[in-house]
N, C-alpha and C positions, 0 to 999 in steps of 0.2 A: 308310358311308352309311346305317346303321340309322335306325330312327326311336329315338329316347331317350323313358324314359319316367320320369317321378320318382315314386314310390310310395313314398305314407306310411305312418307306424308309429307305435307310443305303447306303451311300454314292452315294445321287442321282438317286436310282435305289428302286423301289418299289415292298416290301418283298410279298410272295404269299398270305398272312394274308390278303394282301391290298386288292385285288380281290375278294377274300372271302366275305368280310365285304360289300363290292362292290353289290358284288350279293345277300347279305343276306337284303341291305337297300336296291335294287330296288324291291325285293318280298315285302318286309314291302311297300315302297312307290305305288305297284300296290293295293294294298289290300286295300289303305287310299286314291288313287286315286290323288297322288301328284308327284313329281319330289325326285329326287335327288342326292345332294350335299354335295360334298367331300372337305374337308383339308385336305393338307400336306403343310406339312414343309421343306424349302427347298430341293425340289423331282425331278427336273428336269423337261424333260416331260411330263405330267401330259393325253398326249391324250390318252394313251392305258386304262385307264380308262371307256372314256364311253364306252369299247368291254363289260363292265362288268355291265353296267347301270346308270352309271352317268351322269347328265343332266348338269352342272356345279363344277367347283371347283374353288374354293380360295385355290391360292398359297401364301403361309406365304416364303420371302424370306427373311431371318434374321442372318446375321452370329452370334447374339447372342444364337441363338439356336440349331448352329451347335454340339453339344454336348447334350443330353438329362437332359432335368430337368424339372422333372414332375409339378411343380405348374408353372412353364412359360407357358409347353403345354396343361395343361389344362384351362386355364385363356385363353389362344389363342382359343381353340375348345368351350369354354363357350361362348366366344365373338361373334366367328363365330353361335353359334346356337342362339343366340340372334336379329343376323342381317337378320338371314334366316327366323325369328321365326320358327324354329322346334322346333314339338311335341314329338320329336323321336330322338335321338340323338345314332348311332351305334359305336361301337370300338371293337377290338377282345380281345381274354382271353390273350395275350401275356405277358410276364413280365413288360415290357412298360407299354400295355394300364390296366393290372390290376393294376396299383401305378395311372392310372391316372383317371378311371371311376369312382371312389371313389369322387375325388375332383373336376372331371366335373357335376356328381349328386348334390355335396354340391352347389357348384357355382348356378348352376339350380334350387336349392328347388325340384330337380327331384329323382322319386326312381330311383330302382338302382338292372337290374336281370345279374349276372354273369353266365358263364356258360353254356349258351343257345347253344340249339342242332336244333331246327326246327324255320321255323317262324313260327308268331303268328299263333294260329289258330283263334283267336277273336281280334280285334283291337277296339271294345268299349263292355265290358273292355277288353282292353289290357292284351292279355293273353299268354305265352310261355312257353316252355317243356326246362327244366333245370336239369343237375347232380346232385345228391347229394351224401355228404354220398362218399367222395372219387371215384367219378364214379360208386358208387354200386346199384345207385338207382336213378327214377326219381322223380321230383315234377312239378307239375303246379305251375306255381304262376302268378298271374295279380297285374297290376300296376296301382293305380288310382291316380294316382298324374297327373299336368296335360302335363309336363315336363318326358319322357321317360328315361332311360338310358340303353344299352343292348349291355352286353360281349358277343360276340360269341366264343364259341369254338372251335377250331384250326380243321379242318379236321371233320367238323359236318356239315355242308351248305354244300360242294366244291364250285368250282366257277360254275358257269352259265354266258355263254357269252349272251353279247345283240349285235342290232343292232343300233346303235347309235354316235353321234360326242357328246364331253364333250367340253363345251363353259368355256375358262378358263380367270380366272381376280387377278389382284393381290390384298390382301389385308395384310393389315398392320395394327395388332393390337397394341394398348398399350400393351407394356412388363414392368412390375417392375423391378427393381433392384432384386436381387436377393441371398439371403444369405447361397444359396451354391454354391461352386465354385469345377469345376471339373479341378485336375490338369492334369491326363491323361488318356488314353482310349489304352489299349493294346486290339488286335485283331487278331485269329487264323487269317492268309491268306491261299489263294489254298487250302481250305476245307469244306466240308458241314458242318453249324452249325445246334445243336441239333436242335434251334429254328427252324428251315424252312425244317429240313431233312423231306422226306418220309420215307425212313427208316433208321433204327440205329440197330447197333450193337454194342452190351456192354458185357462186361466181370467184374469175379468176381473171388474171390479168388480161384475159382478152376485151374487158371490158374499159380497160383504158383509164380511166379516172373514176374515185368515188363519185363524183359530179353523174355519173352513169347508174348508180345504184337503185334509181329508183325505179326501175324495170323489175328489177329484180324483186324489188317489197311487194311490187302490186302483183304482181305474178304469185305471190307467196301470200299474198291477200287473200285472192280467189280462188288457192286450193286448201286454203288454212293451212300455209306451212310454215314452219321455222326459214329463215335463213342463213345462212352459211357461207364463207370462204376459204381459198384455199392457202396456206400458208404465208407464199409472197406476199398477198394481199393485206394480212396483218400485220406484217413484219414492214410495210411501205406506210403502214397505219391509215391505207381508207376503209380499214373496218376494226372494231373491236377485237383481239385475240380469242373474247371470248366465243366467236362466231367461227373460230379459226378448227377446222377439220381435221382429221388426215390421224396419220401413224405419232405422231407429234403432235398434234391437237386434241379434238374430242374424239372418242369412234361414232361413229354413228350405225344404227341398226334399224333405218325407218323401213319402208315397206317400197317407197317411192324416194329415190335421189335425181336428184334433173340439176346438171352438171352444166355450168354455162360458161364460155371460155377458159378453161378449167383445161392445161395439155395432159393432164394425168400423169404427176409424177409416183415413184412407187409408193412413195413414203401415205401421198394422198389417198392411191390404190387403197391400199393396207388397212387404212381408218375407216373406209368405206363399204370396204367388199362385201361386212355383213346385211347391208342394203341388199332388201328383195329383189326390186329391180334398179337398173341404174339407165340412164337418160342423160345422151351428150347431147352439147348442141359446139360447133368449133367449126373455125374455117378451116383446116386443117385437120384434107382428109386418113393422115399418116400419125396423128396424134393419140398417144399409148393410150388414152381414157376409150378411143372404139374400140379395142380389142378386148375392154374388162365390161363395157357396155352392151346392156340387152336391146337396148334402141338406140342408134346416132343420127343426126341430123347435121349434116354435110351443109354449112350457109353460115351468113351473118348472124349473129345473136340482134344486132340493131334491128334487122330486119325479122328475124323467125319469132322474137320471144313478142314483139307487140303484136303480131299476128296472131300468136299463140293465147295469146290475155285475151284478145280480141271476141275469138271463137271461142273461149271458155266461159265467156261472160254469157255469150248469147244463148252457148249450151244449158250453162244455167238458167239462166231468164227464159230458157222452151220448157225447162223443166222444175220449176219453182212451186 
């Protein structure tokens, strides 16, 4: 009757989402009065887990699934909630686990709340505080199925350490064959990716030409952030897509977004909004990004963001 929890990894090394999800199913498993129990997939280590309330994990060690492919891992984490009998089955909102909570609900005969910001505040029925409406608004919704399924949101929980060892065992699900095949996986190195960044900085055509980009790295240098832009900008190709933001891009849910000639289209809005706080910087003081922005800064970006690096550096270097 555990709560099941799936926690992610990328090359042996378990992403912050894992933690998350970690401390979101030991509130859920205090309130139900039960344990709980983690999958990963080939993750290596797996004890720093119980710091965050795991009671047990099953390690899936599979070099067929060194590569992501969503109905093998969901068929794994269905297997696994089956073996545990859980009532509850947790995963986060990441690109990942939203291709795969879908098909671990189907597998389960289980509903299915995405998007989830708080635990439950009732667990019969089974009740959670969820986004709606592009981050613009909330909804309750309960779940009376009798099979849970529950997306957490990136940067909604945080983690919450416990005090506890996580008892680990190997198991080994049936895999099917499987009729996609991944021929390669290209991967930024030496970079924070959008996925896991706290903060990000993005840019937008106000900055005129890739030739101009490099304000923006070293800025993103000295806060250790991801960078980012906003759609035009990939679509003109002086940035990768893969850096490409917004409603149509990635979402993003860092803690810190600093928006740099960026006019704020809705679609950008929309991909963003779950950022804690959001940071314009735009000559253009009538630009839709200050209305959705906690901080704007009215000026040149040529002129504010090297200023900006400036006093950040020295900030650090007083405080080193």
């Amino acid at each position: 009757m555990s709560v099941l929890v799936y926690t992610e990894s990328e090359q042996g090394k378990f992403k912050k989402v894992a933690f998350e999800v970690a401390s979101y199913a030991k509130a859920v498993a205090d309130q139900m009065g039960t344990t709980v129990t983690a999958v990963t997939v080939n993750a290596g280590d797996s004890s720093e887990l119980g710091s965050y309330g795991v009671d047990k994990v099953l390690n899936i060690n599979n070099g067929d699934l060194d590569k992501f492919n969503a109905a093998a891992y969901a068929s794994a984490i269905e297997q696994a909630a089956k073996q545990e009998g859980s009532k509850v089955v947790v995963l986060s909102s990441s690109a990942d686990s939203k291709y795969l909570a879908p098909l671990v609900a189907i597998g389960l005969d289980a509903g299915y709340a995405s998007n989830v910001v708080e635990a439950p505040s009732s667990t019969a029925p089974f009740t959670v505080k969820r986004t709606a409406f592009t981050n613009k608004a909330f909804n309750v919704t309960s779940i009376d199925t009798d099979v849970k399924v529950v997306g957490v949101s990136k940067n909604a929980f945080g983690l919450v350490e416990s005090s506890g060892n996580a008892a680990s065992e190997d198991f080994a699900p049936a895999i099917s064959a499987s009729g996609v095949t991944v021929q390669s996986v290209d991967k930024a190195t030496d970079k924070v990716t959008i996925a896991d960044a706290e903060i990000v900085v993005s840019g937008g055509r106000g900055l005129k030409g890739p030739e101009n980009w490099g304000m923006v790295e070293e800025l993103a240098d000295v806060l250790g952030a991801a960078t980012a832009c906003s759609k035009p900008v990939s679509d003109l190709g002086w940035r990768p897509h893969s850096e490409h933001v917004g409603q149509t891009g990635k979402p993003v849910a860092s803690n810190l977004y600093i928006a740099i000639g960026i006019s704020g289209a809705i679609q950008h809005l929309a991909g963003i909004n779950s950022s804690k706080v959001k940071v314009v910087i735009n000559t253009d003081p009538e630009a839709p990004f200050f209305k959705a922005a906690d901080y704007g800064v009215v000026g040149d970006a040529f002129e504010v963001v090297p200023t900006l690096i400036e006093k950040l550096k020295a900030f650090k270097a007083q405080n080193a």
